[in-house]
Each structure stands twice: as structure tokens, then as C-alpha cells.
C-alpha positions as CSV (number, residue, x, y, z in Angstrom):
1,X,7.3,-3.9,-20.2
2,X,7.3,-0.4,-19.9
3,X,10.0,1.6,-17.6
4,X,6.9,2.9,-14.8
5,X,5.9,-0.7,-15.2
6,X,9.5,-2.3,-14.2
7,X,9.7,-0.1,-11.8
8,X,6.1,-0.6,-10.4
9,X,6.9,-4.6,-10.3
10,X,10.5,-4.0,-8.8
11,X,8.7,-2.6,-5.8
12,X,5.9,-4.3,-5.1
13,X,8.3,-7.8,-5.2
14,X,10.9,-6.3,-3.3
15,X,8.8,-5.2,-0.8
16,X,7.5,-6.9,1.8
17,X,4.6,-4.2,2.2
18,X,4.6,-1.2,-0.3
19,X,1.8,1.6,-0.5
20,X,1.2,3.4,-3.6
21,X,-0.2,6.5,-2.4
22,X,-0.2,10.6,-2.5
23,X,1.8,12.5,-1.1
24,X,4.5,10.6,1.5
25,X,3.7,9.1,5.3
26,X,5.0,11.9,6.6
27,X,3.0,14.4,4.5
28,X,-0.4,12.2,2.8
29,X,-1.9,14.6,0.3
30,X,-5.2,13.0,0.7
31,X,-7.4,11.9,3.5
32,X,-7.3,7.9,1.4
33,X,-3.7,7.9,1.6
34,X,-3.7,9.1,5.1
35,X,-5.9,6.1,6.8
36,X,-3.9,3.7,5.5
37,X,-0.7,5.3,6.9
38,X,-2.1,5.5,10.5
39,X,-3.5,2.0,9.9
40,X,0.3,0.7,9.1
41,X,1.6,3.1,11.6
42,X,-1.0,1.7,14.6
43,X,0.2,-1.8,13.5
44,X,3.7,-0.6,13.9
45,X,4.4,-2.7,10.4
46,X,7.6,-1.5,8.2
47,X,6.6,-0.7,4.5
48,X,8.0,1.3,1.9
49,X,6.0,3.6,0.3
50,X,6.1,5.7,-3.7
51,X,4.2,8.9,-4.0
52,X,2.0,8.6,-6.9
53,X,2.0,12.4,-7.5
54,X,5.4,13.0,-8.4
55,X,4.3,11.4,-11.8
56,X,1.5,11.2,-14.2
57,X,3.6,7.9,-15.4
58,X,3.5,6.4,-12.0
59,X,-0.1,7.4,-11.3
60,X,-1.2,5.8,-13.9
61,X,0.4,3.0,-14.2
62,X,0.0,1.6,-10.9
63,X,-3.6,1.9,-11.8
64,X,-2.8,-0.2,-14.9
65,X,-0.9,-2.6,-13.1
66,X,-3.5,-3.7,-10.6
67,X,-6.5,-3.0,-12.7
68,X,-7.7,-1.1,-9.8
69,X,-8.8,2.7,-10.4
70,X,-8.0,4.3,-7.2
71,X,-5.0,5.2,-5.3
72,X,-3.8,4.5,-2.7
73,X,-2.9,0.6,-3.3
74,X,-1.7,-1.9,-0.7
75,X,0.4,-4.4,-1.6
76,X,1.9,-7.3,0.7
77,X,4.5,-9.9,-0.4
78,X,3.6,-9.1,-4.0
79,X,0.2,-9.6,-3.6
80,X,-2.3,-6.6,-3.7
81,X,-4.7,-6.2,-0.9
82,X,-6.9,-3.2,-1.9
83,X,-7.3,0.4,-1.6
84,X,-8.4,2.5,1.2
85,X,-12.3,0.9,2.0
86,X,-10.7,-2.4,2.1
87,X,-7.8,-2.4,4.2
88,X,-9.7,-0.2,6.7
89,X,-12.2,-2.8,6.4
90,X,-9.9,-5.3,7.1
91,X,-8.5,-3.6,10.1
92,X,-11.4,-3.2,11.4
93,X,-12.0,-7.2,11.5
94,X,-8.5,-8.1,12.4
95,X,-8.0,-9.7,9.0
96,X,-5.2,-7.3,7.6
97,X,-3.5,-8.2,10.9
98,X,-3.6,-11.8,10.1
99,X,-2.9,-11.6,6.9
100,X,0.5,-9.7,7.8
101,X,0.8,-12.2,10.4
102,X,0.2,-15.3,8.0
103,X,3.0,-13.5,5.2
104,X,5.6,-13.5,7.7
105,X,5.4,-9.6,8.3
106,X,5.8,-8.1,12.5
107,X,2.4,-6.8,13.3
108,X,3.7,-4.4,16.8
109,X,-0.2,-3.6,18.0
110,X,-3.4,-5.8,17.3
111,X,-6.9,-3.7,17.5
């Protein structure tokens, strides 16, 4: 297993929610990257977070990792959930917020 790889595993198990994305929560560098952030944020749920642009390693293989071409990436309790489309879509439904409820993860705000 490669170094970006340990690393990429260390966090996703570690955390109860991590986002791969660009840029930070405090600063997105793309609009992707920023829903998900104001989705977490609404929900008031506490997640850790790597930015994907301070390495070409990292970008890439996070996408290697999840088989999944574009960041950002959600992950909760290990598992991941999707990219940008699907967690909004999830909001939207109130399944993300169950499925945080149902791992054991605070949700502060339902929609």
C-alpha cells in the first residue's frame, strides 16, 4: 500500500465523517466542494476534512481509492457515500440525515 494510500485509509477509518474535497471548509475552491460543506454545516455534523489540492498524490489517489472519478468524496464510518449529486440528493430526501443518524453520528438540524 502506497504512502497517499495509508494515509487516505487512516482517515477515512478514523473518521467518523471525512470529506475529500478542494480547497478547506473555510475556503472551498470549487462550487462541488462548497455544497457539501453547507450541507454538513446545515446539519451541524462534525467531520474532518483533507484538501485534495495540496497534492497531485492525494488527488489522485482518493480517486483510486474509491473508484470514483470526482472530488469531493463523502465518507461516513468508513463507508463512502458519494460525491456532490449524491449527498445533495440525499439531503434533499432526508436520507443523508438518517444515515448519520443510523451510524451513530449527531445530526443538529433536520431539513
Amino acid at each position: 500500500m502506497s504512502e497517499t494510500n495509508t494515509f487516505i485509509d487512516q482517515q477515512v477509518k478514523s473518521s467518523d465523517v471525512f470529506l475529500f474535497m478542494k480547497g478547506t471548509p473555510d475556503f472551498p475552491q470549487c462550487g462541488f466542494s462548497g455544497q457539501v460543506v453547507q450541507i454538513l454545516n446545515y446539519l451541524g455534523v462534525d467531520y474532518q476534512s483533507a484538501n485534495v489540492l495540496e497534492s497531485d498524490e492525494l488527488r489522485q489517489g482518493i480517486k483510486d481509492y474509491s473508484n470514483w472519478p470526482t472530488i469531493p468524496q463523502l465518507y461516513i464510518k468508513g463507508e463512502f457515500v458519494g460525491g456532490c449529486d449524491i449527498v445533495r440528493e440525499m439531503f434533499q430526501a432526508g436520507e443523508l440525515q438518517t444515515h448519520l443518524e443510523q451510524a451513530g453520528i449527531t445530526v443538529k438540524q433536520t431539513a
